[in-house]
N, C-alpha and C positions, 0 to 999 in steps of 0.2 A: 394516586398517580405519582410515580415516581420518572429520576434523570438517571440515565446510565452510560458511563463515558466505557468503551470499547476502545481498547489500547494493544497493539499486535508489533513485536520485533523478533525480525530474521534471526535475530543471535541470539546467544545466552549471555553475551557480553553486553549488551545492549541495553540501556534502561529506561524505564518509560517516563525518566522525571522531564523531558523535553517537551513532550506530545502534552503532557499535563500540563505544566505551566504555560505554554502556546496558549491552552485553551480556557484557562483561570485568566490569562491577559486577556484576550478575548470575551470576556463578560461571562463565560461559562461557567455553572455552579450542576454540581450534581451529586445524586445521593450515594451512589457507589462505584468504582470504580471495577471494571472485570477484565482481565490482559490474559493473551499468548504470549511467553516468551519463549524465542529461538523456531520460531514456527513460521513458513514459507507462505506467502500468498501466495503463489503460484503452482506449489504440489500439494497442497494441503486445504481442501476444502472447509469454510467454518463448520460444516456440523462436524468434520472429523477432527477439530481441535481440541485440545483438552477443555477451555473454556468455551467455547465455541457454542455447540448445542445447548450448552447451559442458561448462555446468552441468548440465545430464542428462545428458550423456556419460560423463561423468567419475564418476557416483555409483556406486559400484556396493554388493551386499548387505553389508549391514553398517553402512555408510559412515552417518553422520549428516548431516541439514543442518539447519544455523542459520538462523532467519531472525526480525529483529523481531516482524512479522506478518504476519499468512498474506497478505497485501495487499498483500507486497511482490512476491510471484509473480506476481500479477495482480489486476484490477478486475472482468475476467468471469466470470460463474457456470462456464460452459462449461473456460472454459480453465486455471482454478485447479482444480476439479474431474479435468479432465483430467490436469494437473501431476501435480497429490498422489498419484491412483490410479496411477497409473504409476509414480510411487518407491514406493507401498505391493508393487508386483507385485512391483519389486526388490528390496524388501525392504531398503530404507531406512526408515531413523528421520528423522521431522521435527520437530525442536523449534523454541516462539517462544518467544522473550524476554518478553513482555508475556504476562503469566499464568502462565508455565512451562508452557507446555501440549506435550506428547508424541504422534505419531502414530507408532507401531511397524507397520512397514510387515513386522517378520519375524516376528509374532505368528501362530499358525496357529489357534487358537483360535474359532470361527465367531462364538459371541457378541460378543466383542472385535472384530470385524471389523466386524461389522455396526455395533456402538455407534462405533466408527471414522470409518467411510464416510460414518454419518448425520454425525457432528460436522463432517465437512467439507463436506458437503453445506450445512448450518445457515453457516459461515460465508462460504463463497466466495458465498454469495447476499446475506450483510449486504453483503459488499465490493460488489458488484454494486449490491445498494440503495442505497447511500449513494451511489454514483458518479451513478446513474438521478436521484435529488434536486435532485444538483447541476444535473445537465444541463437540467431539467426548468424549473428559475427560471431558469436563464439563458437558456431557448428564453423565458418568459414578459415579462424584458425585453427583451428583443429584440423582441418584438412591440407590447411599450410605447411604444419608441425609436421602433420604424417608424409607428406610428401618429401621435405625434408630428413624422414628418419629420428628428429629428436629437434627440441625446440632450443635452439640458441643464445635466447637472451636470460636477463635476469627474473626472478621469479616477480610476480606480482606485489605489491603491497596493500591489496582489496581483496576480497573474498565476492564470490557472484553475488551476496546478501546486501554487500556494500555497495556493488556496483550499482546495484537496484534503487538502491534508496538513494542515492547521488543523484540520480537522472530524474529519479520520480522530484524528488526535492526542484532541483533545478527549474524542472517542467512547470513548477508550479511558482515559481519564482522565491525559493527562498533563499538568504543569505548563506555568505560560507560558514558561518559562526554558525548558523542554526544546522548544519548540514555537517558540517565536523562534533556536534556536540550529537546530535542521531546518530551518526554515522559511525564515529570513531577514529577515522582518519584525521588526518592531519590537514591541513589549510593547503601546501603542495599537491600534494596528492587530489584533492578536493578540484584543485585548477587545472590539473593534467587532464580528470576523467570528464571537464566540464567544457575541457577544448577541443576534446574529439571524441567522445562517446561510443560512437562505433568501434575505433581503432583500441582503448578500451575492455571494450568485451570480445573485439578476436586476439590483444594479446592475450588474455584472460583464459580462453577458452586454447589457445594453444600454448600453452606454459605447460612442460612434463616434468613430473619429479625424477 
């Protein structure tokens, strides 16, 4: 039986020494480490990532995965959902870092399974909402931009990838340090996108080059 931490960033510029050490403070030890870098939970399915299917591969019963949040496997209802039941059949264990929360996939127990299956259900759809939000202001500037003819202010200093991981961080209560060291932004920037979220991803989404 082995532990395997699953580690996923939006950029290339991004590195996973954060996600890591979060989860070695956290009393976390494991045998190997396996990452996407620069790779989207939200258009990019795990089996279609490089490391991705690998990552199912390789689990088998018994075996643990590590993962920050369940959001690092995906942004879709559908395909996180999918994920997790699928390592629960094998009877894998899925633990996050952020809350310490346990999914015992080798549990046989019916009521345990059930109360299980719901909790994963309950969050691969927060991941999903909160992704749906984003998308949502930034389709509403865009529509501002175009009515306008050309968008007027100055350009952004976040990328969509950034803006994603601000909100999700936030969401789950982490600090600005830990949220500028993922992210890449700066502590300013960090504060603007944490004071109005929305406004955010519609300037975001209507800023034209």
């Amino acid at each position: 039986m082995k532990t395997i931490f699953y580690a996923r960033v939006s950029t290339a510029e991004q590195t996973l020494d954060h996600q890591i050490t979060q989860a070695e403070k956290a009393g976390f030890t494991f045998d190997e480490v396996v990452a996407d870098h620069g790779v989207s939970g939200v258009s990019t399915k795990l089996a279609d990532r490089p490391q991705g299917k690998r990552l199912t591969d390789m689990l088998r019963h018994g075996d643990t995965l590590v993962v920050r949040w369940i959001d690092r496997l995906g942004r879709d209802y559908s395909d996180v959902t999918d994920t997790m039941l699928l390592l629960m059949r094998r009877g894998v264990v899925v633990r996050t870092v952020i809350n310490n929360m346990t999914f015992d996939g080798s549990t046989a127990d019916p009521l345990q399974k059930a109360l299980r299956d719901a909790m994963i259900a309950v969050l691969a759809a927060m991941a999903e909402s909160q992704a749906e939000t984003l998308k949502a202001a930034q389709k509403a500037g865009i529509a501002h931009a175009q009515a306008l003819g050309r968008y007027r202010g100055r350009k952004p200093s976040y990328t969509q990838d950034q803006l994603e991981i601000v909100t999700r961080m936030v969401a789950q209560g982490d600090g600005v340090s830990a949220i500028a060291s993922e992210s890449g932004l700066s502590r300013q920037t960090i504060y603007r996108i944490k004071a109005d979220p929305s406004g955010a991803a519609k300037i975001l989404g209507g800023w034209f080059d």
